[in-house]
Backbone as numpy.savetxt, mean C-alpha at the origin, in Angstrom:
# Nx Ny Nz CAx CAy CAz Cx Cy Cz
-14.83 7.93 2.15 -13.69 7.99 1.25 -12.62 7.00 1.72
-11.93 6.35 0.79 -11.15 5.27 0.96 -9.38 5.94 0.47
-8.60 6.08 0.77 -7.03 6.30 0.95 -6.53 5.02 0.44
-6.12 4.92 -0.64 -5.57 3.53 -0.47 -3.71 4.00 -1.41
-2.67 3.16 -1.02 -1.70 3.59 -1.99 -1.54 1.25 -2.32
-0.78 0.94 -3.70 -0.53 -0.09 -3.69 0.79 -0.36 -4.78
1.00 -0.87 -4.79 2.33 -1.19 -5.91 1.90 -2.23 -6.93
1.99 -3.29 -6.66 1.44 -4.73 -7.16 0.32 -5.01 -7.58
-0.97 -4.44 -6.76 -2.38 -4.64 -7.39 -2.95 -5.04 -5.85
-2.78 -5.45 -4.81 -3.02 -6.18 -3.55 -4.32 -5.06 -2.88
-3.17 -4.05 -2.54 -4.42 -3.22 -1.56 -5.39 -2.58 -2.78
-5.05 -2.29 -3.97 -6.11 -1.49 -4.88 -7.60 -2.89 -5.10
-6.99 -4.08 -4.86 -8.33 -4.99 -4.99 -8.92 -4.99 -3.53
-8.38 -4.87 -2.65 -8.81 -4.85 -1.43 -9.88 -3.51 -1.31
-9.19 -2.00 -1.38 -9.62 -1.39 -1.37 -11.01 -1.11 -2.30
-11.05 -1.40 -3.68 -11.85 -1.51 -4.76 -13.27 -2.32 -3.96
-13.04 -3.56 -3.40 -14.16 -4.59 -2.77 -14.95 -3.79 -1.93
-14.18 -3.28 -0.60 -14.45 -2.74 0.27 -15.36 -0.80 -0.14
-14.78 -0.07 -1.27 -15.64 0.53 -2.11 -16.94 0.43 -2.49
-17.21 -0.54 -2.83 -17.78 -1.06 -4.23 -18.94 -1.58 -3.21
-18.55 -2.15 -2.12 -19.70 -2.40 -1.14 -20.46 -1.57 -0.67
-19.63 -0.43 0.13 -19.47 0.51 1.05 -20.37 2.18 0.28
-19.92 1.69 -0.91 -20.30 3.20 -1.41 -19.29 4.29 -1.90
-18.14 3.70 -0.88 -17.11 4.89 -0.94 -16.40 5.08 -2.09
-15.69 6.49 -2.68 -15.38 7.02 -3.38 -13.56 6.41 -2.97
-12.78 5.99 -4.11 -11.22 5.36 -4.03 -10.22 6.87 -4.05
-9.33 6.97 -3.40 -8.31 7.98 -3.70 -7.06 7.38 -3.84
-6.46 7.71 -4.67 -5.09 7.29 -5.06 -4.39 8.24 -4.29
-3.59 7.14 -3.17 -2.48 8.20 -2.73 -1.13 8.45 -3.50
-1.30 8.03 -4.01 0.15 8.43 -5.44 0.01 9.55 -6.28
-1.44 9.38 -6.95 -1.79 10.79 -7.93 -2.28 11.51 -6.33
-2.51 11.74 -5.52 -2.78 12.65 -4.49 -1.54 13.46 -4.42
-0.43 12.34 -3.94 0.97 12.91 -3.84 1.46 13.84 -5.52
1.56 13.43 -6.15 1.80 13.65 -7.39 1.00 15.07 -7.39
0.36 15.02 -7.68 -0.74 16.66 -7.52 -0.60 17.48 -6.37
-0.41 17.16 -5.84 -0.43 17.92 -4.14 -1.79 17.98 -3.54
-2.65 16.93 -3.63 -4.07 17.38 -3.13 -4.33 16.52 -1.77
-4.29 17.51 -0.65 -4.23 17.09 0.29 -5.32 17.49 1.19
-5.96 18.18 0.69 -7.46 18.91 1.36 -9.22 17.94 0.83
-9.61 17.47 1.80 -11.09 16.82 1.23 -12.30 17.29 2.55
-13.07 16.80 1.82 -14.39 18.00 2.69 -14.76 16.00 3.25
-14.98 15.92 4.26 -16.03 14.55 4.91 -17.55 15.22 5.17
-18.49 14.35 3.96 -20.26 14.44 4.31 -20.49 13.40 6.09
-21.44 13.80 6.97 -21.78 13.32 8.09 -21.54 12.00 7.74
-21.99 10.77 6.53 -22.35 9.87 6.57 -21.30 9.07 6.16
-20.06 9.86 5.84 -18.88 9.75 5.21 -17.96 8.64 6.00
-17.40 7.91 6.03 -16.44 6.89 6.30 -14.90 7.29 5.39
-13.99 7.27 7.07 -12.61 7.26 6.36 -11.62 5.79 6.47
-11.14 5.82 5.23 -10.24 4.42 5.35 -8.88 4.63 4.92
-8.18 3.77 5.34 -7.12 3.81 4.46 -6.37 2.25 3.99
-5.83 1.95 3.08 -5.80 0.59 2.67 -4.54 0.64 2.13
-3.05 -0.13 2.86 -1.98 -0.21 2.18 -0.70 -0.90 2.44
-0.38 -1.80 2.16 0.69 -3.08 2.03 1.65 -2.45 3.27
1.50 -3.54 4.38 2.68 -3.08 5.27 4.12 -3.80 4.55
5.28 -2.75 5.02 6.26 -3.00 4.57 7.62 -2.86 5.88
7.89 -4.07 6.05 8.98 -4.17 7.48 8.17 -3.71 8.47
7.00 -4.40 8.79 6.02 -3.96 9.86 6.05 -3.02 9.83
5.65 -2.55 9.05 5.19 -0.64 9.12 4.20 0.18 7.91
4.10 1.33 8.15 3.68 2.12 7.02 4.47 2.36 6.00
4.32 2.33 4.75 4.98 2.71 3.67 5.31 4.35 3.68
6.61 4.49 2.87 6.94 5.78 3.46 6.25 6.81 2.36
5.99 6.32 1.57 4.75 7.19 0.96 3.35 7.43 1.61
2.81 6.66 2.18 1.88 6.89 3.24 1.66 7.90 4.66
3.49 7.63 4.77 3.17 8.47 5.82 3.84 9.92 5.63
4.08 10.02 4.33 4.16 11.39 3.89 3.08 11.91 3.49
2.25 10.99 3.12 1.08 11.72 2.43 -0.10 12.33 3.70
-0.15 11.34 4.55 -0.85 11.46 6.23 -0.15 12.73 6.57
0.82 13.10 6.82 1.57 14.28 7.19 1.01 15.70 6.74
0.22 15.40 5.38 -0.25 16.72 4.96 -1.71 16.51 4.49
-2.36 15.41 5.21 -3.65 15.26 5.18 -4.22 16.27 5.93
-5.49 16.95 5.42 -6.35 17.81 5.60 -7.90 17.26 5.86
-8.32 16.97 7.11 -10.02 16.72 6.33 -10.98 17.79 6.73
-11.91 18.18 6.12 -12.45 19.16 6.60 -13.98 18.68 6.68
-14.41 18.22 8.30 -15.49 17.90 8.56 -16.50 18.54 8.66
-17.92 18.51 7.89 -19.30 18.79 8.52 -19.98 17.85 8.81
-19.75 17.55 10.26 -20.46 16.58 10.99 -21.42 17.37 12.30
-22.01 17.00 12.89 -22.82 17.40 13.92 -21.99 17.22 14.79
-22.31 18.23 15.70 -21.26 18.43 17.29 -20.95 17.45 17.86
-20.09 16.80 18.31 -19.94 15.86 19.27 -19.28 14.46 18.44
-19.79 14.60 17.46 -19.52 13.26 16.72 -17.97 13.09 15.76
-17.88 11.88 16.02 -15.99 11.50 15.32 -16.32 10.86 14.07
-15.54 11.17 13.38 -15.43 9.72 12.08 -15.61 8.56 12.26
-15.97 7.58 11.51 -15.47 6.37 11.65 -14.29 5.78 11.08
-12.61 5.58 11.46 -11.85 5.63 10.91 -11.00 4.29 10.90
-11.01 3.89 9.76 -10.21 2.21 9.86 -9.04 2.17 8.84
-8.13 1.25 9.09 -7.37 0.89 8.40 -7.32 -0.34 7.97
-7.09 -0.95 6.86 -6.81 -2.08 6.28 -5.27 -2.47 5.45
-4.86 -3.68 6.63 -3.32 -3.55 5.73 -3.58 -4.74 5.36
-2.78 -4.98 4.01 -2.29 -6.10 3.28 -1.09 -6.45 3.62
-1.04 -8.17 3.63 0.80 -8.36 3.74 0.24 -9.63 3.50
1.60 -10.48 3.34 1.98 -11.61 3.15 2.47 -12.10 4.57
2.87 -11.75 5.72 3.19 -12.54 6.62 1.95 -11.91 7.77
2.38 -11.05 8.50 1.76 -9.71 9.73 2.13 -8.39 9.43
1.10 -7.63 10.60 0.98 -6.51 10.93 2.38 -5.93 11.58
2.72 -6.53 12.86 3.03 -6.31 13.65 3.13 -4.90 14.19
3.54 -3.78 14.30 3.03 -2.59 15.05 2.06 -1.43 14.21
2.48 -1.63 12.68 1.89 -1.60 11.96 0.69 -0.35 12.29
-0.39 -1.07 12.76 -1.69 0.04 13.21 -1.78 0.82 14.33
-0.40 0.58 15.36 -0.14 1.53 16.63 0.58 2.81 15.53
1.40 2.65 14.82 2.04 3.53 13.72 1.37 4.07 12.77
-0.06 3.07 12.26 -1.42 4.18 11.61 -1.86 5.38 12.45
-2.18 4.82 13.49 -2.86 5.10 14.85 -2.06 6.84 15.33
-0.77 6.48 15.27 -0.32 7.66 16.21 0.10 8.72 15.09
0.05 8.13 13.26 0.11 9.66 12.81 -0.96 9.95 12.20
-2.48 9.36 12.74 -3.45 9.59 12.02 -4.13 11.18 13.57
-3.55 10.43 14.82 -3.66 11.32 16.06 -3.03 12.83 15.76
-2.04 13.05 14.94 -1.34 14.11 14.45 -2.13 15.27 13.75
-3.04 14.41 13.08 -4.15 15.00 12.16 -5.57 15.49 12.73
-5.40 14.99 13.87 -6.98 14.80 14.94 -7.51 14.13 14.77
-7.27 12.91 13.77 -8.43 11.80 13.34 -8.32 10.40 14.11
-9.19 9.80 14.98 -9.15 8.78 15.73 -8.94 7.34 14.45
-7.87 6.76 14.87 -8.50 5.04 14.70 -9.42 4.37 15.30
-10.04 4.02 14.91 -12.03 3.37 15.31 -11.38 2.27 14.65
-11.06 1.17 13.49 -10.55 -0.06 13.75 -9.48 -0.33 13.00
-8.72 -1.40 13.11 -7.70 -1.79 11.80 -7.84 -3.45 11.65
-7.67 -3.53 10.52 -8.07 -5.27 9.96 -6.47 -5.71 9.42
-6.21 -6.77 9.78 -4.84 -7.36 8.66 -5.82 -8.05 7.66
-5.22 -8.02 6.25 -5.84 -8.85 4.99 -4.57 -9.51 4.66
-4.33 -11.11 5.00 -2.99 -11.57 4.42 -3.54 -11.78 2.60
-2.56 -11.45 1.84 -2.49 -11.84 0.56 -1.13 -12.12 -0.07
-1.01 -12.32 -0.93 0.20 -13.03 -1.73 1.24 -11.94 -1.57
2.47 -12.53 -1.27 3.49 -11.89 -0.50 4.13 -11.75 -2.70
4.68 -10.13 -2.15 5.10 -10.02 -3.61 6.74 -8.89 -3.30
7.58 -9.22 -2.05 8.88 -8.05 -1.79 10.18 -8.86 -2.80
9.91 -8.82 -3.89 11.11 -9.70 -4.64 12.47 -9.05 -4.41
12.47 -7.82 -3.81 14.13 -7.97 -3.68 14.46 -8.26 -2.43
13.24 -9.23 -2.11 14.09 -10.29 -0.76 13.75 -11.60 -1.35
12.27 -11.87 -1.80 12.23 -13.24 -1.71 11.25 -13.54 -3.08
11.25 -14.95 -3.53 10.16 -14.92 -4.85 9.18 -15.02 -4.56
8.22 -13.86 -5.43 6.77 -14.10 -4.52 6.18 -15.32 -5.43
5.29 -15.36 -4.01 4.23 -16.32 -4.23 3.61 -17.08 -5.76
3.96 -18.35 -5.56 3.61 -19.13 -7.07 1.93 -18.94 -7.29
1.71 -19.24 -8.74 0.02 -18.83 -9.26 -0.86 -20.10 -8.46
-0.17 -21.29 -8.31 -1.01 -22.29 -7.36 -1.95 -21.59 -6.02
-0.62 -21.22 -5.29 -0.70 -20.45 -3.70 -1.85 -19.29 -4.00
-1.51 -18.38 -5.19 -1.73 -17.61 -5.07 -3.25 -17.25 -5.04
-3.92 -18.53 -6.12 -5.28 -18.97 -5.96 -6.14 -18.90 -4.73
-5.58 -19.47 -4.07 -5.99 -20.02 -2.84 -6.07 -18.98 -2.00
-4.76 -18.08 -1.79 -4.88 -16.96 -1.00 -5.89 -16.30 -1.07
-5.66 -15.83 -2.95 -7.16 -14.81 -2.64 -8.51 -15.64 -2.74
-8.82 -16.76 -2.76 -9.94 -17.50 -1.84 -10.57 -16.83 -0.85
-9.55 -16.94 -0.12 -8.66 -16.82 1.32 -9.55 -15.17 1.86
-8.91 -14.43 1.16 -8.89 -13.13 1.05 -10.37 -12.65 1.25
-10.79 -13.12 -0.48 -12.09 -12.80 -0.14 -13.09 -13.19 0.64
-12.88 -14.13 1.22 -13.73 -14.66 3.04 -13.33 -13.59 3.78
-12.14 -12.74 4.09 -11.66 -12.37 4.82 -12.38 -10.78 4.46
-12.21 -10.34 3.53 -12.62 -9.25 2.95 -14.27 -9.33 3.42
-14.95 -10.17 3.48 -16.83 -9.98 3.67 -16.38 -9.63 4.88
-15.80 -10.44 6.20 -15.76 -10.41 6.91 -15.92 -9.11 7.65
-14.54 -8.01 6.96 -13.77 -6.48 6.85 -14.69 -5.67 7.01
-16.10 -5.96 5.34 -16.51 -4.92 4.88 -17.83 -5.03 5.81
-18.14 -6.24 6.80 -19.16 -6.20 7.37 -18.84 -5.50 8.97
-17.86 -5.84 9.33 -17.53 -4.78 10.46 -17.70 -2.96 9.99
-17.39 -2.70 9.32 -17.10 -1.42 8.28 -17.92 -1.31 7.92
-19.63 -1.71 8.13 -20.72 -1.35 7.35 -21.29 -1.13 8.51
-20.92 -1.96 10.13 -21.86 -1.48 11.18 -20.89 -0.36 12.17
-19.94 0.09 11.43 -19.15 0.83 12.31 -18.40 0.39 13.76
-18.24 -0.93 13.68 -17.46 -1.89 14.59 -16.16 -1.52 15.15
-16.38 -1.11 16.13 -14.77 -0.16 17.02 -13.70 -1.56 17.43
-12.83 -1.80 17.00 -12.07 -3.24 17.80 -11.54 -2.57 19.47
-11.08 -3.31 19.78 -10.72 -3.53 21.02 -9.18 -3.16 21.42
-8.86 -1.98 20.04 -7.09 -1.41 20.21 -6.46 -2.99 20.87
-6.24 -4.11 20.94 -5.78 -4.82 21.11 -4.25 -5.09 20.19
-4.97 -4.74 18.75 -3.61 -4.91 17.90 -3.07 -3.83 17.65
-3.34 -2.74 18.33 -2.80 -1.12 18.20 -1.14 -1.49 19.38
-0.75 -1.62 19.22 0.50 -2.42 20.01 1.92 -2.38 19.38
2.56 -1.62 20.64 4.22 -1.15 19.87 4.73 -2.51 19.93
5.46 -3.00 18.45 6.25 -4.16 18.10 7.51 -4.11 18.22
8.17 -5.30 18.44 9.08 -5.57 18.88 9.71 -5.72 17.26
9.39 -6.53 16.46 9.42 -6.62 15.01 9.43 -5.32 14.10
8.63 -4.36 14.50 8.74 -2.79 13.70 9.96 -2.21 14.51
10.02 -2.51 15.66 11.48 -1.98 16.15 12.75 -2.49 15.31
12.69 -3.36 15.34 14.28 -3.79 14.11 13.77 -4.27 13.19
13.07 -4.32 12.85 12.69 -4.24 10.85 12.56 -2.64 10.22
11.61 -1.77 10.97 11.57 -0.43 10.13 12.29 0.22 9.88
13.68 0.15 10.95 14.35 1.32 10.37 15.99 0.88 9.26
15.75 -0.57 9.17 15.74 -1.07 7.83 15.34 -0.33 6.40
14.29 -0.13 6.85 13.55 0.21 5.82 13.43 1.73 5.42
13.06 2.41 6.69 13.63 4.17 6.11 15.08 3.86 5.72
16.06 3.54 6.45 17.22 3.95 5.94 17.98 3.18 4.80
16.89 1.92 4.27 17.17 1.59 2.85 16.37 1.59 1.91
15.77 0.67 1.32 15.09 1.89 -0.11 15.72 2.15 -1.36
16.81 1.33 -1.05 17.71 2.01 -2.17 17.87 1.23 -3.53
18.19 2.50 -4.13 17.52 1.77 -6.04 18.67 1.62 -6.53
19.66 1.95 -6.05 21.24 1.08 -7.06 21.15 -0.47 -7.15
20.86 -1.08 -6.97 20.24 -2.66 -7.71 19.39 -2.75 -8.76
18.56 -2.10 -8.73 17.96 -1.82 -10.16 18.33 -1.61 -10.80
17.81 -2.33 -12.20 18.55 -2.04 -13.49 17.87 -2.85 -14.50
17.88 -2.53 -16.07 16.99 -3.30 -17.07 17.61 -3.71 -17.48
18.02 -4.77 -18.84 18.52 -6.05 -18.87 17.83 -5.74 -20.77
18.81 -6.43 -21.18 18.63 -6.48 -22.63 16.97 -7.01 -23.25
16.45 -7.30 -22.32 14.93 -7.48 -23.00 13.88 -6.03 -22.51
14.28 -5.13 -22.38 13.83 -3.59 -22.21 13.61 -3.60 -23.36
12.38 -3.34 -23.30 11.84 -2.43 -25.23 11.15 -1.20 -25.15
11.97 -0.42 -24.06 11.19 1.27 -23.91 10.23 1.71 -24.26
9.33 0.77 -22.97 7.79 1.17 -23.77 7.36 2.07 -22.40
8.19 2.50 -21.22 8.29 3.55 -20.39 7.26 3.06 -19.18
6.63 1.90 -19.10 5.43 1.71 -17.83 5.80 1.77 -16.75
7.52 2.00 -16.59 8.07 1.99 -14.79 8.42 3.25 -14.54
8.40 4.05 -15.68 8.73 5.55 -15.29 7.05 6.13 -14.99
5.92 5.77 -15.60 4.57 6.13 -15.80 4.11 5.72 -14.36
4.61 4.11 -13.75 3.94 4.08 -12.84 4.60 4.04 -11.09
5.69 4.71 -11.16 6.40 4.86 -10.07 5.82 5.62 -9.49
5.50 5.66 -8.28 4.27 6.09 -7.17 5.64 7.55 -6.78
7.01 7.15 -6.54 7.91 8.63 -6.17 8.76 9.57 -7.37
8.24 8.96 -8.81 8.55 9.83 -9.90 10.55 9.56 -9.64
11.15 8.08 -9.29 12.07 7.69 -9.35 12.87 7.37 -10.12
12.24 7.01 -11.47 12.15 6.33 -12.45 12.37 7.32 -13.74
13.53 7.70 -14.59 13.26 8.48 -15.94 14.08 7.52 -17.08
13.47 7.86 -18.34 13.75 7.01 -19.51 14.63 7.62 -20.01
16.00 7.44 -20.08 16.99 7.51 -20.80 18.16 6.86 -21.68
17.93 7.07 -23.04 19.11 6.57 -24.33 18.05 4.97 -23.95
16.76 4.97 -24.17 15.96 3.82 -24.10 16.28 2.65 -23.04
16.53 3.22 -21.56 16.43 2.67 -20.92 16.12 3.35 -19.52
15.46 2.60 -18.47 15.10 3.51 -17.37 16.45 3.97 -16.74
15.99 4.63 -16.08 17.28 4.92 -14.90 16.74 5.36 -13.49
17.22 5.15 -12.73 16.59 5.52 -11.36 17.62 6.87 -10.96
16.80 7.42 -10.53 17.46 9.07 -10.48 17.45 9.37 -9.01
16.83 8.47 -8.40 16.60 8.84 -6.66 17.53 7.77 -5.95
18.41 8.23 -5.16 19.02 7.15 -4.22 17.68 6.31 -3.37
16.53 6.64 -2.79 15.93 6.02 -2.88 14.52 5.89 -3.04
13.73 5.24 -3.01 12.18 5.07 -3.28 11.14 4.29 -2.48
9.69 4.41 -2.78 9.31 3.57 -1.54 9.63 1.94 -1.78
9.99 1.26 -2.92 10.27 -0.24 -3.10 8.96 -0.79 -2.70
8.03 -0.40 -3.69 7.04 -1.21 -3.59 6.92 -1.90 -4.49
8.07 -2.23 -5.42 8.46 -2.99 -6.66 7.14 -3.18 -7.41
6.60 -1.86 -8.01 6.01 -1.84 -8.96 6.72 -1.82 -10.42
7.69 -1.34 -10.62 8.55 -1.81 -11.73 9.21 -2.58 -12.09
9.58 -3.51 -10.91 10.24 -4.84 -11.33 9.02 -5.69 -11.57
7.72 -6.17 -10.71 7.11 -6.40 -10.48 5.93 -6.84 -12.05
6.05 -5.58 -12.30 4.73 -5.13 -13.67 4.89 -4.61 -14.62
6.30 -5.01 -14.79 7.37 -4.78 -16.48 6.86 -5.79 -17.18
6.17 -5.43 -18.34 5.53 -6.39 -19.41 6.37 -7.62 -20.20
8.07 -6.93 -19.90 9.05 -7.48 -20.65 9.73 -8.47 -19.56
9.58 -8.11 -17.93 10.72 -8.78 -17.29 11.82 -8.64 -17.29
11.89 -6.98 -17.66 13.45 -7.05 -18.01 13.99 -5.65 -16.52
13.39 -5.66 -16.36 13.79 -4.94 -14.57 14.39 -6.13 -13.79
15.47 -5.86 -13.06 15.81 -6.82 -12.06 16.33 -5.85 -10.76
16.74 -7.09 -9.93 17.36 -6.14 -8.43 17.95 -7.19 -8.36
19.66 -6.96 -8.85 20.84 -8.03 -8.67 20.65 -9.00 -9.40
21.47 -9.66 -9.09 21.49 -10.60 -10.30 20.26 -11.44 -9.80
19.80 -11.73 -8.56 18.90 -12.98 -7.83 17.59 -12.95 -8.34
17.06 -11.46 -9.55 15.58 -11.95 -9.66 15.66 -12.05 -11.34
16.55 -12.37 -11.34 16.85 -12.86 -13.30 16.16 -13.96 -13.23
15.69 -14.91 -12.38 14.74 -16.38 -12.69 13.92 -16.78 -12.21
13.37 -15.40 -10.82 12.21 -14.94 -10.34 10.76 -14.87 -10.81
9.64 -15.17 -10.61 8.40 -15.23 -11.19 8.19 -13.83 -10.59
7.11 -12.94 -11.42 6.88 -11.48 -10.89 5.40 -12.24 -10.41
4.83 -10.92 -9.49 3.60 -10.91 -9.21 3.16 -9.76 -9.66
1.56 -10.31 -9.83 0.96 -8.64 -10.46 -0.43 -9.23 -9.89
-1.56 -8.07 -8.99 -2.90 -8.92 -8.45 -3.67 -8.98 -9.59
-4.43 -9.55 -10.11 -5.06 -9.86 -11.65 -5.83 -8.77 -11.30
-6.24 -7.74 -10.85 -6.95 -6.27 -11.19 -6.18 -5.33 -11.88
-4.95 -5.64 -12.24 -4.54 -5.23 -13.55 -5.13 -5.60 -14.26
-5.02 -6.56 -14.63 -4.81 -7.60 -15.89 -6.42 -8.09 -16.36
């Protein structure tokens, strides 16, 4: 079984490849969260993953809420562990990243056995414009070399060498950036809104409600995985005035 959460489309193609090879069954950690289903049974032959866009060198804070009330309930033969990997997506690095998979997956009793970085097209627009359709080509080129690579470690049960399991200096003053912002007062829709509701439908923290035909953000904050600025059909979501002339990204497994 594969864990994956994504905003943009990045880790759901990642995760989808790595599936689709593997055998494994996809879980949405969003409708997981959304439902409350936090209990799954692992078969002996079963593989656990999890697949999801680091954000300020770290776990997304939907992730690690959802890990918090992960349940697995193993029938395996005595003695024997999972095989348990992670796969993050980003646009730049990891950086502590999989020591921070690592120590709340230990919470749960479940070992990390490996973690992979997958760089792909950087898409955090309320810092920077993501990645043009030229680049973006190329990346996932890029990607998918990188991805055989992933799914072939992950098919022979390949343990890495905890080498990149490593407290960062970078998740030290980037993350807590990031818990303690989040915040959706910059958001806002813009006279080309035609309330057709896809950012209230697809907000992974139910942040998002449609009111007098326009969204509104109801949560001081959210995980900002700018799926609504991001994959507004209209472009009419922004964050400040700076992404009014911004190109959005969306991974073409939408589309």
């Amino acid at each position: 079984m594969i864990f994956y959460f994504t905003g943009t489309g990045n880790s759901l193609y990642a995760a989808k490849k790595i599936g689709d090879e593997l055998g494994e069954d996809l879980i949405d950690i969003t409708t997981a969260m959304k439902e409350k289903s936090f209990i799954y049974k692992l078969s002996s032959n079963e593989k656990i993953g999890f697949v999801f866009p680091v954000y300020f060198y770290g776990v997304p804070s939907i992730v690690v809420d959802f890990v918090a009330e992960l349940k697995i309930k193993q029938n395996l033969e005595a003695g024997l562990k999972p095989y348990v990997f992670g796969v993050m997506t980003c646009g730049g690095g990891m950086g502590g990243t999989p020591k921070m998979l690592e120590e709340l997956l230990e919470k749960q009793g479940l070992p990390l056995t490996a973690a992979f970085e997958l760089k792909m097209a950087s898409n955090y627009i309320m810092m920077y414009q993501p990645t043009g359709p030229d680049l973006q080509k190329r990346i996932l080129n890029s990607t998918d070399e990188k991805l055989a690579d992933i799914i072939a470690a992950i098919s022979k049960n390949r343990q890495d060498d905890g080498s990149k399991r490593k407290k960062s200096f970078l998740t030290r003053v980037a993350y807590p950036l990031y818990v303690h912002g989040r915040k959706t007062r910059l958001f806002y829709a813009d006279e080309k809104c035609n309330d057709c509701g896809k950012c209230e439908k697809i907000c992974p923290v139910s942040a998002i409600e449609m009111a007098n035909n326009k969204p509104v953000w109801t949560a001081k904050q959210c995980t900002h995985c700018s799926a609504c600025i991001n994959r507004c059909p209209q472009e009419a979501i922004q964050y400040s005035k700076k992404t009014l002339k911004w190109r959005r990204f969306e991974n073409p497994i939408f589309k």
